[in-house]
N, C-alpha and C positions, 0 to 999 in steps of 0.2 A: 616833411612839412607838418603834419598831423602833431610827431613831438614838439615842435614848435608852438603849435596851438596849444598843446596843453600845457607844456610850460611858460606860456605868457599868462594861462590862465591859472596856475598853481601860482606864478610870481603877483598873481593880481591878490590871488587868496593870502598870500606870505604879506603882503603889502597894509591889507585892512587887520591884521593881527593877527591870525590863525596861524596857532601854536603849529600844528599838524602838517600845514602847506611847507614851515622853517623847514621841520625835520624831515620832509619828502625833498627837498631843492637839495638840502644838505649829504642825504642819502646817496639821489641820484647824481650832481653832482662830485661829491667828493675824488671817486677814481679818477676821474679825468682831469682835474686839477690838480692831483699830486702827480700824474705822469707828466703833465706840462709844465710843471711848476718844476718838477725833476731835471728839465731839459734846460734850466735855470739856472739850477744851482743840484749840487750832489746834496745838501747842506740838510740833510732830512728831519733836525730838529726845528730849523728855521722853516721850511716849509709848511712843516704841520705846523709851526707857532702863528704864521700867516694866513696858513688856512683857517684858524681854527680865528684869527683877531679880523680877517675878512667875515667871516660868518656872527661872529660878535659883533661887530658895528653896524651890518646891515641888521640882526635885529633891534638893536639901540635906536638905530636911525636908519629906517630903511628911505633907499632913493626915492626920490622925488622924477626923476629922469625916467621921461618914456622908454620901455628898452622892446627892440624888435627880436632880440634873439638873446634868452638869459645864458645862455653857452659863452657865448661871444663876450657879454657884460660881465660875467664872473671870470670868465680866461681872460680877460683884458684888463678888470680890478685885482686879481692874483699876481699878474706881470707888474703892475705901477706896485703896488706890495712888496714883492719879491724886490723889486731894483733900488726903491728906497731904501728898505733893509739892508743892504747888502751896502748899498753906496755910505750908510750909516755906519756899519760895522768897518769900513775899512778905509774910510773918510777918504775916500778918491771921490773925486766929481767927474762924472758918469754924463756923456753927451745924451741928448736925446733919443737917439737910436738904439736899439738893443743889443747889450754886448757881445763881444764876440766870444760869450759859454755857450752858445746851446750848442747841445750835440745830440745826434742819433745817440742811444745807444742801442748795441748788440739784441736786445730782447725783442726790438721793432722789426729789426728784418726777421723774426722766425715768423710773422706775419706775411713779407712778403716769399717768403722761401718756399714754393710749391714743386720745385724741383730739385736738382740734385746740391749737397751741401756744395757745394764747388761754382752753382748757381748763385747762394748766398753771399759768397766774399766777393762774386763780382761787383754784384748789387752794392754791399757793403763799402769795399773799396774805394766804386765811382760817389757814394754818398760823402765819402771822406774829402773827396774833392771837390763838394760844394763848396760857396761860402756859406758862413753861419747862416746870413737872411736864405739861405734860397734851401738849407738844409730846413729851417725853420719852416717855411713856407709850404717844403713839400710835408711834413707833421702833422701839419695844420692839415691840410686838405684831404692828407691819404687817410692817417690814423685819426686825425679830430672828426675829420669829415667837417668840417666848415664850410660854411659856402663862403665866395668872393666876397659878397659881402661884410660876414662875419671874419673872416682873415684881415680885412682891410680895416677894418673896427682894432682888431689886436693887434694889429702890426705896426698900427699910427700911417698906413698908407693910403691912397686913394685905391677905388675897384678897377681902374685899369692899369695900373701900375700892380696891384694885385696879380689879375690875368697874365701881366707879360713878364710877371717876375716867374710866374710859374712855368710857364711856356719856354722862357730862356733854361731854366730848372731840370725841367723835363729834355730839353733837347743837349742841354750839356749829359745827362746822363744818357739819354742813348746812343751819345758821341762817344762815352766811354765806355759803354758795354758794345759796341760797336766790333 
């Protein structure tokens, strides 16, 4: 909670024009929007091109929109980014859901991997049998560490559709390490 505070208060400083506050949102931020941005698209020059024209326009014209959680605000304006582009480049029109790219990959589980490699590919395996939403969902929560509310901000869902997608998420994978 405490990062939250400061970065609404860093996004306030970023907001009246302080050069300094850009380049600390920009700092802090960046890792964690290329690894989600990642689970988007493999497309690693488009991402950084995204990242870097998100971060461009919010200083040209920074928001005007109260934001409760800048994690949430910039994972949420990097996704509408990302699916635009994409949908641009390969001129398919794209529903409003998020498609069905995201994926774990392999580097995520050596986070959860605390015990034997033989551990990991179960782990691995039942993730594979998620859908994309509920692969995504569990992302967000474990490795973003999101709160429900910030998940439900990115995900275009309500907070209790949030909960129960994850709940059904969680319980499909204990069914299959079971």
């Amino acid at each position: 909670m405490e990062n939250t505070v400061q970065d609404i208060a860093l996004w306030d400083s970023f907001k009246k024009g302080e050069p300094e506050a850009f380049r600390q949102l920009f700092r802090r931020y960046y890792p964690s929007l290329y690894l989600y941005g990642h689970k988007i698209t493999p497309d690693k020059e488009l991402l950084e091109d995204c990242i870097q024209d998100l971060f461009t326009e919010l200083w040209l014209s920074p928001s005007k929109t109260p934001v409760q959680s800048v994690r949430a605000y910039l994972l949420k304006a990097l996704q509408y980014k990302l699916l635009k582009s994409i949908q641009k480049r390969s001129k398919i029109q794209l529903g409003e859901d998020t498609p069905d790219t995201f994926q774990i990959s392999h580097e995520n589980f050596i986070i959860l991997r605390e015990h034997q490699e033989e551990n990991g590919e179960k782990v691995k395996t039942a993730m594979e049998q998620l859908s994309p939403r509920q692969q995504e969902i569990v992302y967000l929560r474990f490795f973003q560490e999101l709160s429900y509310e910030e998940i439900s901000e990115v995900m275009h869902i309500n907070y209790q559709v949030a909960r129960n997608l994850l709940y059904q998420s969680i319980k499909a994978l204990r069914k299959t390490l079971a």
